[in-house]
N, C-alpha and C positions, 0 to 999 in steps of 0.2 A: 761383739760390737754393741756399745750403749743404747744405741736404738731397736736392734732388736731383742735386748733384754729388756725394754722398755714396754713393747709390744706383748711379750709373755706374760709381763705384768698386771698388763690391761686386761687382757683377756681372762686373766685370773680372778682380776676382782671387776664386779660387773660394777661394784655403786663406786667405783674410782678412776680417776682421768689422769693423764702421764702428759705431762708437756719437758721438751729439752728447752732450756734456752741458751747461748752462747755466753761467752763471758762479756762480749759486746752489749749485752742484753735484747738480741737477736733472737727471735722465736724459730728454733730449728725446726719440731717436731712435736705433733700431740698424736694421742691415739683415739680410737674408732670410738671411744665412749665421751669423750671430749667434742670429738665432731657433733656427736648426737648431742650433745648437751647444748652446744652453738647454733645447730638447727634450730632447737625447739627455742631458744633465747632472740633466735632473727639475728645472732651477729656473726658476722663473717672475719674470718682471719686468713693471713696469709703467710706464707712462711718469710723470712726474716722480717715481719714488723718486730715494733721493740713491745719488750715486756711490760713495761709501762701504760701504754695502752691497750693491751690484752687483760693489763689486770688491775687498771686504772691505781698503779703505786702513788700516784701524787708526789710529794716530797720526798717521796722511805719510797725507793727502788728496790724491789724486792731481787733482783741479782745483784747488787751494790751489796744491799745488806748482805746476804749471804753469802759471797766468796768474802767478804770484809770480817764478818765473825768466825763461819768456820764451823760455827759451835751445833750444839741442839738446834733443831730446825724449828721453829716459831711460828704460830699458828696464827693464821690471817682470816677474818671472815671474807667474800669475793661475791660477788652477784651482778650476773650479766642479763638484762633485758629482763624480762617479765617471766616469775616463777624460776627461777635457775639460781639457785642459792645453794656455796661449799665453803666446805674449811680450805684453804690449802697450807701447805707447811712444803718448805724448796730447803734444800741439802746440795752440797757443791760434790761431785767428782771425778776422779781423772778416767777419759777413757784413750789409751793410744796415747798417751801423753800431753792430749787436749783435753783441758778443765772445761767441765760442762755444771751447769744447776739443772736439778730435776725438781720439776714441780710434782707433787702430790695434793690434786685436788678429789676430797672424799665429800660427794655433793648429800646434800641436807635428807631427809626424807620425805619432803613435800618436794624438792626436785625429783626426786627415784620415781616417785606415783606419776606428776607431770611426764616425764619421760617416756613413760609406759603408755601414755594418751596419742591419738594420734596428730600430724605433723599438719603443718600449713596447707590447706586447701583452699584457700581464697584467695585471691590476688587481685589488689585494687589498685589503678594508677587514676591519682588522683591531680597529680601535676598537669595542669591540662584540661581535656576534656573527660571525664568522669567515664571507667572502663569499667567490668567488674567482671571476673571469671570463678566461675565455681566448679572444683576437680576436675578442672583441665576444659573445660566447655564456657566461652561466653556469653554471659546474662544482658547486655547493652539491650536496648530498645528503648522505644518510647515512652515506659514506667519511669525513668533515669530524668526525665523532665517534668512527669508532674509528680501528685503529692505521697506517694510512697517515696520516689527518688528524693525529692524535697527533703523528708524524712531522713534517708539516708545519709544522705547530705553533711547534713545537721549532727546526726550524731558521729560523723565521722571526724569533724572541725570539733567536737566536744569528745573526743576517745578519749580523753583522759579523767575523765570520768561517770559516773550515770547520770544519767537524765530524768527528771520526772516528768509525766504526761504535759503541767499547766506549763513547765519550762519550755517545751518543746514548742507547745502552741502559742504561746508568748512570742516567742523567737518567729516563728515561721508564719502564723497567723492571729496578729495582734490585734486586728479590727473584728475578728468573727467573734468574741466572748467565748460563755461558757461552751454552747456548742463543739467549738475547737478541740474542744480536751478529746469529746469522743470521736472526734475527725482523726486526730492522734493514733484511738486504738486502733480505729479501723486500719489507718496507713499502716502501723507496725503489723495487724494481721500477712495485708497484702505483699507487704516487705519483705517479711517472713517466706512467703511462696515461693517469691521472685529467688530470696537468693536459696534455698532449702535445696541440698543438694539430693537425685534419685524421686526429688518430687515429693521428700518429706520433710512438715514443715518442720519436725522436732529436731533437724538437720539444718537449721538455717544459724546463721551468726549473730544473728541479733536475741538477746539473754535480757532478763528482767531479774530484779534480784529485788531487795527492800528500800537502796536508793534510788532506783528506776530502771529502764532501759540503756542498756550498752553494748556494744558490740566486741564481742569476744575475739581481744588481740591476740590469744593464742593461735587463730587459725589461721590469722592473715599475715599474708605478704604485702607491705605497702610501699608503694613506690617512694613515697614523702620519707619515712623510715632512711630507706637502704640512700638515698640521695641527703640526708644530714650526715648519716654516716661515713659518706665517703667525704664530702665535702670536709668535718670535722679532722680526718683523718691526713687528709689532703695538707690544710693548712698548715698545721703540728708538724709535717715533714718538711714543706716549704721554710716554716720558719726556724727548724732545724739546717736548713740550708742544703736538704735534700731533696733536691729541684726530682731529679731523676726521680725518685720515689714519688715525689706529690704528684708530678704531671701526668700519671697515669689515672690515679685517684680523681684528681679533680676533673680530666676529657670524660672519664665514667657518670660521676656528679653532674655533671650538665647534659651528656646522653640520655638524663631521668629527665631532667627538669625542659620538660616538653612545652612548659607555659604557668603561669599562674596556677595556685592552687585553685583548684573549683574552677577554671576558668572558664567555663562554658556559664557558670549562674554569675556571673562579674558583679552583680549589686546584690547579694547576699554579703549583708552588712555583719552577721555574726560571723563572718569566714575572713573578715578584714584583718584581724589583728597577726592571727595565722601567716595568712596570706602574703601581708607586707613582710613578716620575719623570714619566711621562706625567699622573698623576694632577695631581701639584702643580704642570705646566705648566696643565692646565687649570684650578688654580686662582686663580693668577696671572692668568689670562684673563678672566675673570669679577671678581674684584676690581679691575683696570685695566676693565674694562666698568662696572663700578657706580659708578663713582670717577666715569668720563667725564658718566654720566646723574647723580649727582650734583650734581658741577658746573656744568652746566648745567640744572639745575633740571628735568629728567626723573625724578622722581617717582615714578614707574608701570615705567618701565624698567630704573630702577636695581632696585626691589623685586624684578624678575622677575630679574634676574644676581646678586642677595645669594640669592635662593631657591632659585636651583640650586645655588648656591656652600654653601649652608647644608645640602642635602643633600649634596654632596659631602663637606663637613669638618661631618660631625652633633654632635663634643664640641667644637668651636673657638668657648667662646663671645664671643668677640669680632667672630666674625662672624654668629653671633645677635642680640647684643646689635646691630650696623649693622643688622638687617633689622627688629628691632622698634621701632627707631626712627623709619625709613622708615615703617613701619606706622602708629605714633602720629603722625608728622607727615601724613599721609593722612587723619586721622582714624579708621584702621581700629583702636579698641579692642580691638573682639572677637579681630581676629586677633591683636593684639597678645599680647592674654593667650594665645591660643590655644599659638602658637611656645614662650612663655614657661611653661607647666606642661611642654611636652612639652620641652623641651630639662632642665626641671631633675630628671624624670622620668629621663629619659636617663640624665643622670649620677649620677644616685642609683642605677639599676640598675648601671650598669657600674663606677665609683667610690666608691660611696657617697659622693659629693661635693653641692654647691649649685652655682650659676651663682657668680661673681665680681662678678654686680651684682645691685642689687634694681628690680626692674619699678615700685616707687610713686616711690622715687629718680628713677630713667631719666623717667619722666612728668614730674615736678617738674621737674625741670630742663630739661629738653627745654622745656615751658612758661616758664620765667624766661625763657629763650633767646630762645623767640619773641619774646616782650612786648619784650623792650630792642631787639629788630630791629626790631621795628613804632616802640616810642616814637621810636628813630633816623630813621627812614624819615620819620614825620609831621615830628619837627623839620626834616629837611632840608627837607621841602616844605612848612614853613608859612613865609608874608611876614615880614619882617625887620621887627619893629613896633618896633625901640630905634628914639629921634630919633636923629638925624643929631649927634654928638658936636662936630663940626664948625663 
């Protein structure tokens, strides 16, 4: 069997990863050195996702090409997440009379060293109110609100790259001057304790290098992370029109997304831009959710992903107007109206605006709508009573 000559493979060679994919371009199968690799890189895989997004092909399908030539296997650069860099090179062949592609990914040698390091020990959920665990034990407390947390904060909304001290103090405390800078070291000491796993602080995730302070995404697990990814993931199957695939993706995505990013510090203005983007990811999420239960005549579930989506975007009434429709087709009147003073309520305070529809309209027609769906329905199910022209 192809897979567990695939396995002896693995195990043969330690700096090499064995993935099956389907002709589909279904991801059947990797082995124990590929898992490790995906650990250390934060990405997750599942078995049949497609090969395209496991190994981000873009245009050039890497199972497309491959059963399409046939030929010599062709060498691909691939890099997943932070430090996880291979060649891979895929070959097509029969196992049991089912065509399979074998990927051979041979990872770089600054991935082999990473590898060797140890794995994720941090876990931050940032979505929300600010958590932080270190090797398996939680650090929350009252630090998380003043200026070590501040701190933290700060460079977590900036992980993408280092910080230097006067940016730091800029950002967080803009009226104290020169001062600031050494309020800065001090916090990054304190930081340092707080998160320094065993009580030492040479153990902590916050790292200094020659562009400044950053915090070392190798070790963490971030909620924000794992919630683009799924959502990302999610969408790409939806719009594939693989409801059944996305809709598990995307209930997971919104199981993260606990609240606003940073949402316990709400006017930390350097966290805004973030913050809004994370937003309108998770609004895309819930829209592709309502869309799913829609379509499939879920009812009741769509209403609960328009309802959160409707607190999320309170003046968008277009997605108002989706939910009190939902509501009138329920027969929920009551709530119907209910949504419908408070949303015009809303924009009358903030705008002095109305809605863009009228609530007796939206019923009316909603009603013709049904009736011609129903007289449809009866036509196609009643007996064909014309004679036979024939």
């Amino acid at each position: 069997m192809i897979r567990g000559e695939a396995s002896r493979r693995a195990r043969g060679h330690t700096d090499e990863g064995i993935v099956l994919v389907e002709p589909t371009g279904n991801v059947l199968w990797w082995s124990p050195a590929m898992n490790k690799a995906l650990e250390r890189a934060g990405a997750r895989w599942w078995r049949g996702m497609r090969c395209c997004e496991a190994f981000g092909c873009g245009d050039d399908c890497l199972t497309v090409r491959t059963l399409g030539t046939g030929g010599e296997p062709e060498a691909r650069h691939w890099r997943a997440g932070t430090g996880v860099d291979a060649a891979i090179t895929a070959r097509p062949i029969r196992s049991r009379g089912q065509e399979l592609v074998v990927v051979e990914v041979r990872f770089l040698a600054a991935t082999m060293a990473a590898l060797e390091a140890p794995l994720r020990d941090v876990t931050v959920s940032a979505l929300g109110s600010l958590s932080v665990t270190v090797g398996g034990r939680p650090r929350d407390g009252d630090w998380l609100q003043q200026r070590p947390g501040q701190v933290f904060r700060y460079l977590l909304a900036s992980r993408a790259s280092a910080q230097r001290s006067e940016a730091i103090a800029s950002a967080l405390w803009p009226d104290r001057g020169p001062s600031a800078v050494a309020n800065v070291r001090y916090c990054i000491f304190k930081l340092r304790e707080q998160l320094a796993d065993s009580g030492d602080p040479a153990g902590s995730l916050v790292v200094r290098d020659a562009a400044g302070y950053r915090i070392d995404l190798r070790r963490v697990e971030l909620d924000v992370d794992r919630f683009q990814e799924r959502t990302n993931a999610g969408i790409a199957a939806q719009r594939r029109g693989e409801s059944s695939v996305a809709e598990p993706m995307l209930v997971e995505a919104m199981a993260l997304y606990r609240g606003d990013f940073l949402g316990d510090d709400p006017y930390a203005d350097w966290a805004f831009s973030e913050r809004e983007y994370l937003r309108s990811m998770a609004g895309k999420d819930l829209a592709a959710l309502a869309q799913i239960g829609l379509s499939g005549g879920r009812l009741v579930s769509a209403a609960e992903h328009l309802q959160r989506l409707a607190q999320l975007e309170p003046f968008d009434s277009h997605v108002h107007q989706m939910l009190i429709e939902v509501c009138l087709r329920r027969g929920r009147r009551t709530e119907a109206l209910r949504h419908y003073h408070a949303l015009r309520a809303r924009l009358h305070r903030a705008f002095g605006e109305q809605p863009d529809f009228d609530l007796t309209s939206l019923a009316a027609g909603l009603a013709v709508r049904q009736r011609e769906r129903r007289d449809l329905s009866q036509r196609i199910a009643a007996p064909n009573l014309m004679p036979d022209a024939r």
